[in-house]
N, C-alpha and C positions, 0 to 999 in steps of 0.2 A: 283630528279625525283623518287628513290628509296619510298621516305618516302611518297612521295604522292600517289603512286600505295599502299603503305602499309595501309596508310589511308583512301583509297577507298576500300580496301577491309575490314578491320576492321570495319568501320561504314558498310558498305552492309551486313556483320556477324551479326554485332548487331542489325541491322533494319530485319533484317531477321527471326533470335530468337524473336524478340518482338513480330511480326508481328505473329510467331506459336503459340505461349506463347497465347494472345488473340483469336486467332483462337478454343484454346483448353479449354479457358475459359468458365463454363456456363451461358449464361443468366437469366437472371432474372424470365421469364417465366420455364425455367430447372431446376432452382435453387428451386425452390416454387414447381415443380413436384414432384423432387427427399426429397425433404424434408416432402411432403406429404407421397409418397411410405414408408418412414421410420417410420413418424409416423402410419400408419398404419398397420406396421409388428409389432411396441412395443407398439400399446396400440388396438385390434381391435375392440373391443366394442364398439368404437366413430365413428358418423360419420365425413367426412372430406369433404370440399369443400372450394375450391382455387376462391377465389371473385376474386382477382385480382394479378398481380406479388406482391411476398411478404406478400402476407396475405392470411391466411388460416385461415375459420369458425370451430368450431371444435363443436358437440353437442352432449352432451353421456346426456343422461335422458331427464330431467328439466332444465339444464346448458349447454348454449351457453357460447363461448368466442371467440373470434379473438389472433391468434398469428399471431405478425408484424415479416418479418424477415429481414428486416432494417439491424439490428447492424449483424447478421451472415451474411449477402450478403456482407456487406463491411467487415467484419472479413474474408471472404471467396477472394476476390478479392485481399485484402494485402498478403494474403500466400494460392493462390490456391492449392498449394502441400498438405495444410491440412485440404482440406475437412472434410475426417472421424473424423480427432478430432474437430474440428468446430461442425460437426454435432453432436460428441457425447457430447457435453458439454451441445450446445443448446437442444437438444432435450432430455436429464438429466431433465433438468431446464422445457421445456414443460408437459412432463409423470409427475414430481410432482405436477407441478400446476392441472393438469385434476385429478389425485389420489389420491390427498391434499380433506381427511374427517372429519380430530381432528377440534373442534373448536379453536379456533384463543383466545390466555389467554392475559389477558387484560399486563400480564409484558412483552410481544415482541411487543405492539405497540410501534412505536417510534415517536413524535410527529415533523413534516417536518415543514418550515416555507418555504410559496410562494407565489409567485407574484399571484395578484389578474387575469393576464393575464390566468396564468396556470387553474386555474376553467373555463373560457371563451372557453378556447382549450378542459378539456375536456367534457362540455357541449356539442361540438360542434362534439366531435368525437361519443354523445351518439346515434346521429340521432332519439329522439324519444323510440326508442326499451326499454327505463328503466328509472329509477328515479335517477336523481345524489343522493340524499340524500340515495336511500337505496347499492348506492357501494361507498361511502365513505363519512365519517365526515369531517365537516370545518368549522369555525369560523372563522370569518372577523377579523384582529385586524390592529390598528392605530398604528404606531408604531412613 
């Protein structure tokens, strides 16, 4: 009888903690807030606008781009405790791409090999807005 009062209350502890634990997590829409507010304390010269959860238009000049933030929203959910470094890794990696002015020396391309699907997808993320051929090179091969 012991062990099953012990039982009902260790699962009730652990149903419990979990149940805060997500209460304390950010959503999606939060998540995409707060990572806005950040980018726009480290870079303010950009403008910033959150299209939708996870995705932020970003436009300093002549240059637009979209940051997806996909892979930090699931990096951030596996280890909530580490927001700050989550955020400061990814947003490292965002401020170089918008500050990123050297041009691009032909010995760091690296030549990728992909599925003919992969062009189809990002065609389809272009919406219109650009030319695939002037954001990236591709050749068809038969393999």
């Amino acid at each position: 009888m012991n062990q099953i009062i012990i039982s009902l209350i260790v699962t009730s502890t652990l149903w419990l903690v979990s149940c805060q634990t997500d209460q304390n997590q950010l959503s999606k829409k939060e998540f995409t807030q707060r990572y806005k507010d950040s980018l726009m304390q480290r870079e303010p010269d950009a403008n910033y606008e959150i299209q939708e959860d996870l995705k932020i238009k970003v436009s300093e000049g002549k240059h637009d781009m979209a940051i997806y933030l996909d892979n930090a929203y699931r990096a951030y959910t596996l280890q909530p405790d580490s927001l700050t470094s989550i955020f400061s890794d990814y947003l490292n990696s965002s401020i170089s791409t918008l500050t990123k002015t050297e041009l691009i020396s032909k010995s760091s391309i690296v030549p990728v090999i992909k599925p003919f699907k992969y062009l189809d997808d990002i065609k389809s993320l272009d919406h219109g807005n650009t030319s695939l051929d002037s954001l990236i090179y591709y050749e068809s091969m038969m393999i």
